[in-house]
N, C-alpha and C positions, 0 to 999 in steps of 0.2 A: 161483924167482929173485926174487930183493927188486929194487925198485926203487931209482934211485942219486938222490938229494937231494929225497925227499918220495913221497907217494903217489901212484902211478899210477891215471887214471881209467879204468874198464873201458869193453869196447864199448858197453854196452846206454845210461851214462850220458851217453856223447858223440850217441849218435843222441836224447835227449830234449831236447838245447839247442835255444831260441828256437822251444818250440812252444805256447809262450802268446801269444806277441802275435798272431798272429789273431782269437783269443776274445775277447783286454784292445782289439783296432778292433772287433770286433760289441758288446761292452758299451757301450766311448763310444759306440758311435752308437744303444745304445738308449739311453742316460741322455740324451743331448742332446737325443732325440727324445720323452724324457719331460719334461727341463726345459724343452723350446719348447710341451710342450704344455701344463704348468703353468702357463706365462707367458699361452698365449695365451688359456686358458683361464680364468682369473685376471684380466686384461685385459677381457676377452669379460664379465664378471661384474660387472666396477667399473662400465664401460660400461654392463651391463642395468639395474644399481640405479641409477645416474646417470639415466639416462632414464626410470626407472619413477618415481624420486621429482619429477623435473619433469613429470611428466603427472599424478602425482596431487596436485601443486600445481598444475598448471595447470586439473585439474578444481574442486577446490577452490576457486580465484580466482573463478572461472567463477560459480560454484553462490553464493558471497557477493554478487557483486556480483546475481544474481537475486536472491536475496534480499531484497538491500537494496533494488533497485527496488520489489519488494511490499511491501515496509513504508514506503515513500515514497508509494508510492502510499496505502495505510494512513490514513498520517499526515495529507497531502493530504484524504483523505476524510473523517477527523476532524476539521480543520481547516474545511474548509467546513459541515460541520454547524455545529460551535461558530462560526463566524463569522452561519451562516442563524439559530440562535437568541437573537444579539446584534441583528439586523436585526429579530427577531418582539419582542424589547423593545424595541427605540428606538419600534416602529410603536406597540406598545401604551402605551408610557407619556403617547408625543405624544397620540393617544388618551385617555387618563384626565387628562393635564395640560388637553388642549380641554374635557374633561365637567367642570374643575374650574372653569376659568374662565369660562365660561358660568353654572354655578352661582352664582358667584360673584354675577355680573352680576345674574343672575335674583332670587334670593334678597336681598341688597344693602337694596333700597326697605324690601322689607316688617320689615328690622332693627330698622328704624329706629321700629318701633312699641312696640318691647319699652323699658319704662321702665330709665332707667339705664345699660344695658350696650350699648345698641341701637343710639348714635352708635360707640362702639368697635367693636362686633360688624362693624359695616357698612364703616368703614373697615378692621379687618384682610381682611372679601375683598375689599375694593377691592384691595388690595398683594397678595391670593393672585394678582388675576386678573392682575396686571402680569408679576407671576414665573410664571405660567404659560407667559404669551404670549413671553415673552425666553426660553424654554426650548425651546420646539419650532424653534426654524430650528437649533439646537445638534441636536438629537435628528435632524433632517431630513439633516446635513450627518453627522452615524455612519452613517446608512442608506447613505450615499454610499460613506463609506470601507469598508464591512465588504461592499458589493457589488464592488469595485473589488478589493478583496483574496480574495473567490470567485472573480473572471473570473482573475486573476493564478495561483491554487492549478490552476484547470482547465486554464489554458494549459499551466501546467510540464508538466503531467502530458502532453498532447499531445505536445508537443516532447520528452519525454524516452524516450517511446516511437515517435515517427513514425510515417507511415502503416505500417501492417499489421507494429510492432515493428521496422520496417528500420533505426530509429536505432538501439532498443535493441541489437538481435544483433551491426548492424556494432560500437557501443564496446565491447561484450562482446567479441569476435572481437581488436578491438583490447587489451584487457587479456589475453586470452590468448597473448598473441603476447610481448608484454611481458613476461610473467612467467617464461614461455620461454625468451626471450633471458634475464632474470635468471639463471637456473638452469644454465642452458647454451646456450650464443651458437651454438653447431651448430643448434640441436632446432626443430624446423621440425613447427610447428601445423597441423594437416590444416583447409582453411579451412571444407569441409564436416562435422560431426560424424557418428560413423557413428549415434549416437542423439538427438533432439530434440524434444519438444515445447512447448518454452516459447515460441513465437510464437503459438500457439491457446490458451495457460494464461488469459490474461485477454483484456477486448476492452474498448473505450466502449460505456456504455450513454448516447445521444441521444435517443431517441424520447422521446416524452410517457409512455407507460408505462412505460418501460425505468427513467426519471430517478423514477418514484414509490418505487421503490426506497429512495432515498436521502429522498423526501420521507416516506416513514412511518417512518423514524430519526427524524427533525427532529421531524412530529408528535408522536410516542411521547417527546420526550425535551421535549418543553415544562414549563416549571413551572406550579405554581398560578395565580400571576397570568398567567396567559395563557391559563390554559385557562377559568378565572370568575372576575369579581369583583363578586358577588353578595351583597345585601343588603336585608334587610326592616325599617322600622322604623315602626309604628304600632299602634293599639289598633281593630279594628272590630268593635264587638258589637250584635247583632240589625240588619244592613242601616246600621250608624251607625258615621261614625267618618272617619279619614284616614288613611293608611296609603301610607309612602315607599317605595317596590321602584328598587333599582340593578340594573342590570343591563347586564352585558359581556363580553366574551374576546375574546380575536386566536388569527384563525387564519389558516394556510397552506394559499392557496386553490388548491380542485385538486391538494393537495400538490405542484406545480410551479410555479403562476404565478407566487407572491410573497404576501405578507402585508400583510390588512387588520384593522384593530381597529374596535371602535365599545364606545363607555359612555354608557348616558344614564341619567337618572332625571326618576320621575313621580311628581304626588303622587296617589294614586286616592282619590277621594272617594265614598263608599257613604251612600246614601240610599234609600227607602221611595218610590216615584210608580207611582202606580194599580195599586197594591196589589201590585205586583213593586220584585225589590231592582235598581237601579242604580247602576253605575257608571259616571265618567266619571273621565277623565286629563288630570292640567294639565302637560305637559312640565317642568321645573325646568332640567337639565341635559343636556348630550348633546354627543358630540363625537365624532370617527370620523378614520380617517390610515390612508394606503395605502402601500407603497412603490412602487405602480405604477397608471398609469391605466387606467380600463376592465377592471377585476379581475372575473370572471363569480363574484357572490357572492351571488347571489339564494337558494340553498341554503340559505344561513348562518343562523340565526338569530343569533347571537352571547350566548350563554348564556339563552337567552331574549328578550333585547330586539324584536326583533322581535314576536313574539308578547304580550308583558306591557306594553311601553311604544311602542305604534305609532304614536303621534302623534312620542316623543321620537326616536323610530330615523328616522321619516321626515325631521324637521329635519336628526338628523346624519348620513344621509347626503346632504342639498344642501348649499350651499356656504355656508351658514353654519357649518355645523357641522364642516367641513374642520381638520383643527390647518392652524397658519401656518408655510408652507414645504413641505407636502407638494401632492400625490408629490413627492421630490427630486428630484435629476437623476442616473443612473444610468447603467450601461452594462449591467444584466442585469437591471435590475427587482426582484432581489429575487430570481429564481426559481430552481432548483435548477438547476444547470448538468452537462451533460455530464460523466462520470465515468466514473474506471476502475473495474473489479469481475471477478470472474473468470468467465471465459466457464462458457455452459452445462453443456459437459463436464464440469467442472472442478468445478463445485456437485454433478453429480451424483455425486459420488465421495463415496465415506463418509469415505474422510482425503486431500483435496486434496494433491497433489502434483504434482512437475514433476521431470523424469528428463534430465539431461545425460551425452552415452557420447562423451568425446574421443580423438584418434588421435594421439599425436606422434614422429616419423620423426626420424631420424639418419643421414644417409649414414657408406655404411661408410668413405671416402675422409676422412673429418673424425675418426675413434677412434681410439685408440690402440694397437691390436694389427699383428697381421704385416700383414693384409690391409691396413691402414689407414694411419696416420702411422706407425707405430712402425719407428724404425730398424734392428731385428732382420725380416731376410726368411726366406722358406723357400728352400732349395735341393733338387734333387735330391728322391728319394723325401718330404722333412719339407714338399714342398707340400700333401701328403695332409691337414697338422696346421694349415693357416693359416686355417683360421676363415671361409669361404667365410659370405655373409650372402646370403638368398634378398633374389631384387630388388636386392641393392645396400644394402641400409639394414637398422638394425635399428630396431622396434616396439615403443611400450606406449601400453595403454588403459587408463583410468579414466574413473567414472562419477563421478556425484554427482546427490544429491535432495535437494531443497529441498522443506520440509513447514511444516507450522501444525502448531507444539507449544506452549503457556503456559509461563511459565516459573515457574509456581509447580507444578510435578510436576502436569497434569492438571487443574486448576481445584480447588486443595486448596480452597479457600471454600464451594465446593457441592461436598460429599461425591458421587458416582454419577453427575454430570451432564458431559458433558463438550461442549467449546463445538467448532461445525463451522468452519473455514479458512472465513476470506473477505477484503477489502480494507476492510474498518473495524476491526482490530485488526492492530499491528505486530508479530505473533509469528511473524514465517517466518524460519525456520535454516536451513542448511546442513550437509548428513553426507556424507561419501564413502560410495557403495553397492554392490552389486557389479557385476560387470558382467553381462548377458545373455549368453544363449547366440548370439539373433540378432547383438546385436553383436558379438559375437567372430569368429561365420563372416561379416560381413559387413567384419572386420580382415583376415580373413584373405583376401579376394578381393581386400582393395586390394594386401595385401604380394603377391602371386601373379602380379597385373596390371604389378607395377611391374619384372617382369624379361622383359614382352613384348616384343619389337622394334619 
């Protein structure tokens, strides 16, 4: 039998209507359940790199500003050298300006014998000794400023470190935080690090020995005229004759106390009496300047004179022989002052360095995902997918080391040699490093503790 207007549908096609939509509700709800997990997962990810790159800016901030204190401190230290060896010339010139105008004086009368040139001869030292004398209260008053400007260099450095680094860590702790907020106004700085030892990295060195330290730089970096200014000028043959010996240097006494000079000269006369050769010494010149009173210099010879010209050294060191205006007036004398340098430890290390390991936390109430701000929640079984954060918060660590590298590749100038980290050269950098193992399990006790009751 035919059908009447169109085709008839058989049994078996009417029993397979509407047996898809069951299967097309279990697809949407695994596709939903894979779009919310994409999202949240995705989310979860912008979040991790977001906080991993503000803590390895935040280690980084950290590790510069270390830095830069050890090269402040550096600078500082070079600073006071070069300021202590502008104090060891002002003592010595006033010194050789004194040996000059005394010569001057001494020498003067007997010009006056030489036919001719002898009135001119004697009035130019008259005018040496004048301009000697108007030159040392000038020389006496540098000594002032260049000791006033070490007491000022040693303070900073006090104050910027406070006792036992307390200043340093807190402004550090305070830039970290800083930077933090820059990055992400959530991200919350662990105020303890889980790695540190940059409060033991340096110390002041105060003692009388500790401060020689810095005083055999100062020694070792003296020039010529300060270390001799030595001179022979006569003829003596067979026990005859007369013969001028100068003789001087400024030195840093004790390498701490402060700097004395002394210059004299003698004329030595050699002659023939009962049947031995004799010498005797007629003082000429001499003159001597301290930046400090009561200087223990008995040690000193001062390039000889002690020894070659002992009548002339004995005048200039009494008060005759003082330059005019010394000792100045001071607030350190002169002497090497308290300084920073890196602690013990820290020398004993064959490549000095210092290890920063930071913790920065993000509650999970502040992100962007289900768990968090985000507008999309879970229901029903898609709770399984919302991103659950141990403790509440999520975690990143980064390190950072601060090291003494030159920045000429190695010390290119001396091929094979290379120079050890200390606090008289400003070459401390900063590198992100990795992180420890101890610090990670010790990250990971803190995220662990923070979902305790």
């Amino acid at each position: 039998m035919e059908a009447i207007g169109g085709n008839a549908r058989t049994g078996f096609e009417r029993q397979q209507t509407g047996q898809v939509l069951p299967l097309a509700l279990v697809l949407l709800v695994a596709v939903a359940a894979i779009l919310f997990y994409m999202f949240n997962s995705g989310q979860l990810v912008q979040e991790k790199l977001r906080l991993t790159n503000t803590a390895d800016a935040v280690a980084f901030s950290a590790g510069v500003f270390e830095a830069r204190m050890l090269n402040y401190d550096a600078y500082t230290n070079r600073a006071i050298i070069a300021n202590q060896i502008a104090i060891g010339q002002a003592v010595g010139i006033a010194s050789w300006a004194r040996y000059m105008g005394t010569s001057a004086t001494n020498i003067g009368p007997y010009l006056h014998l030489i036919p001719g040139v002898g009135t001119t001869l004697a009035t130019a030292m008259g005018h040496i000794k004048s301009i000697m004398d108007s030159l040392t209260p000038a020389l006496a008053g540098a000594v002032s400023l260049h000791d006033a400007a070490i007491q000022a260099l040693a303070l900073s450095q006090k104050l910027m470190h406070g006792p036992a680094d307390a200043l340093a860590l807190a402004s550090r702790l305070a830039l970290m935080k800083d930077v933090a907020q820059d990055n992400d106004p959530q991200a919350v700085v662990d105020p303890v690090p889980l790695a540190d030892d940059f409060a033991g990295f340096t110390r002041e060195y105060a003692t009388r020995d500790e401060r020689r330290r810095m005083g055999r730089l100062v020694n070792d970096s003296r020039e010529a005229f300060l270390i001799s200014r030595n001179w022979n000028f006569g003829l003596v043959v067979l026990c005859h004759g007369i013969e001028l010996r100068k003789r001087g240097s400024t030195e840093l006494i004790d390498l701490v106390d402060g700097w004395k000079s002394m210059d004299t000269l003698s004329a030595h006369h050699y002659r023939v009496r009962r049947w031995r050769c004799r010498r005797s010494e007629q003082p000429l010149g001499y003159g001597s300047a301290a930046s400090d009173d009561d200087l223990a210099d008995g040690a000193y010879a001062y390039a000889g004179s002690r020894g070659t010209n002992p009548r002339a050294s004995a005048i200039a060191d009494s008060a005759a022989g003082v330059a005019k205006g010394f000792p100045p007036a001071t607030f350190g004398g002169g002497a090497i002052p308290a300084f920073r340098e890196l602690s013990d430890r820290a020398l004993e290390m064959e490549a000095p360095s210092t290890r920063l390991t930071i913790r920065v936390t993000k509650s999970a109430a502040a992100q962007r995902f289900s768990g968090g701000t985000s507008s999309v929640k879970p229901a029903g079984r898609l709770q399984l997918f919302d991103g659950r954060l141990t403790g509440g918060q999520s975690a990143a660590i980064s390190s950072v080391e601060v090291f003494f590298e030159r920045p000429d590749a190695g010390n290119a100038r001396h091929p094979g040699r290379s120079e050890l980290g200390s606090l008289f050269n400003p070459y401390w950098q900063a590198r992100l490093a990795p992180v420890s193992a101890a610090a990670r399990a010790q990250a990971q006790l803190r995220q662990d503790s923070a979902q305790l009751p």
